[in-house]
N, C-alpha and C positions, 0 to 999 in steps of 0.2 A: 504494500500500500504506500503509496504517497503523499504526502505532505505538499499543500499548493506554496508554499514559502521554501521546500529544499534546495532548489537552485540559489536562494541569497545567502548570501558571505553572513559572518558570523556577526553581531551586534558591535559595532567600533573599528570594524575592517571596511577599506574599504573594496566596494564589486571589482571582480578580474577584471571586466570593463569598463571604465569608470565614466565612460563617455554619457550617453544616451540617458542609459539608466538611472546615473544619477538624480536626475531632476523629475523621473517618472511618478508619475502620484499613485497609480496603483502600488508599486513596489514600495513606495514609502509609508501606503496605508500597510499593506501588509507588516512590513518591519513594525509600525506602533503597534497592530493587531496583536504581534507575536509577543513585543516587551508589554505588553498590557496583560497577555495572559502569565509572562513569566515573572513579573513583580507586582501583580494586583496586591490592594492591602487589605488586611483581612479588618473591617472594624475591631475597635476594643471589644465592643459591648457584646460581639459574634464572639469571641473569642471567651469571654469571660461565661457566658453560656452552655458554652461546648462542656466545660465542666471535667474534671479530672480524668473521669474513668474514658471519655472516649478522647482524649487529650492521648490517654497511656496507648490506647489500639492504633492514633495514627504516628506517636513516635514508632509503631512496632512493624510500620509495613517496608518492607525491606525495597530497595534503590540499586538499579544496576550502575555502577561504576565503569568507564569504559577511559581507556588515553590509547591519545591518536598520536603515534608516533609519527606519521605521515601518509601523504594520499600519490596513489598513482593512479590515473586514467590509460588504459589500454583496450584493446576495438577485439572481438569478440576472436577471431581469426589470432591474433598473438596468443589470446589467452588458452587456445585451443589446442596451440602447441608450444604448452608449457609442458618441462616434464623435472626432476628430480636436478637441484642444483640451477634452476632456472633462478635468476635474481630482475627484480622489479623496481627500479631508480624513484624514488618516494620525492617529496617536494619539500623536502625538512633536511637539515643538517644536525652531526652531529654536536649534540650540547643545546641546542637551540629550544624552547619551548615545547611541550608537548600542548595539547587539547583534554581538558577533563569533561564530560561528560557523564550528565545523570539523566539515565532512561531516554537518553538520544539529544539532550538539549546540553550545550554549552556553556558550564558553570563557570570556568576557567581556565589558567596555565597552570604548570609544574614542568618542575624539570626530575630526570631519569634521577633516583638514587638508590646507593646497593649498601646493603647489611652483609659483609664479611663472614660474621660469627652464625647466621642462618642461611647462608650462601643464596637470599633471595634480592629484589628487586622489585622497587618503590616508586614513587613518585611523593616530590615536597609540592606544596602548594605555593606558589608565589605571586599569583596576580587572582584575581576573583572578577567576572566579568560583570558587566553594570553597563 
């Protein structure tokens, strides 16, 4: 399924094209549409309401976490003769920002970090989108 906003660039980027679209008023409703549903405010007096016990059920629904190390576009025929050892040239460097993501949306940056003593691999948060 698709999303009518997944073609626009992330909130404070700007479009790979920056010509046209700039100034388009559909794309720029959309853009408010999208930060309007991602920082609506929840009145006080909603919130005061909700009342403990279902306050405790919506801290408790779990959020997929996702970091985008980087993106490649390739046409169905490359991808078709992929096989073992094949590598895909991403649009990120290394060291550079990753993308965090909750349940598909763009919460912010972080960059790659590793724990030694449990031989795994992290991400620090250091920017927060807005």
């Amino acid at each position: 399924m698709s999303n009518i906003s997944d073609d626009l660039p992330p909130f404070g980027e700007a479009p790979a094209d920056s010509g046209a679209e700039k100034n388009d008023p559909v794309t720029e409703r959309l853009r408010q549409h999208e930060a309007n549903l991602l920082f609506s405010a929840v009145p006080p007096e909603v919130l005061a309401a909700v009342g403990p016990d279902l306050r405790k059920k919506v801290d408790d629904i779990p959020v997929e976490i996702e970091v985008v190390i980087g993106r490649a576009r390739v046409s169905v025929a490359e991808l078709m003769r992929v096989d073992p050892g094949h590598s895909f040239r991403l649009d990120s460097r290394f060291g550079g920002p990753v993308e965090l993501l909750v349940n598909g949306r763009l919460i912010g940056h972080g960059e790659i970090v590793a724990d030694a003593d449990d031989n795994v691999i992290g991400v620090r948060m250091i920017r927060i989108a807005g």
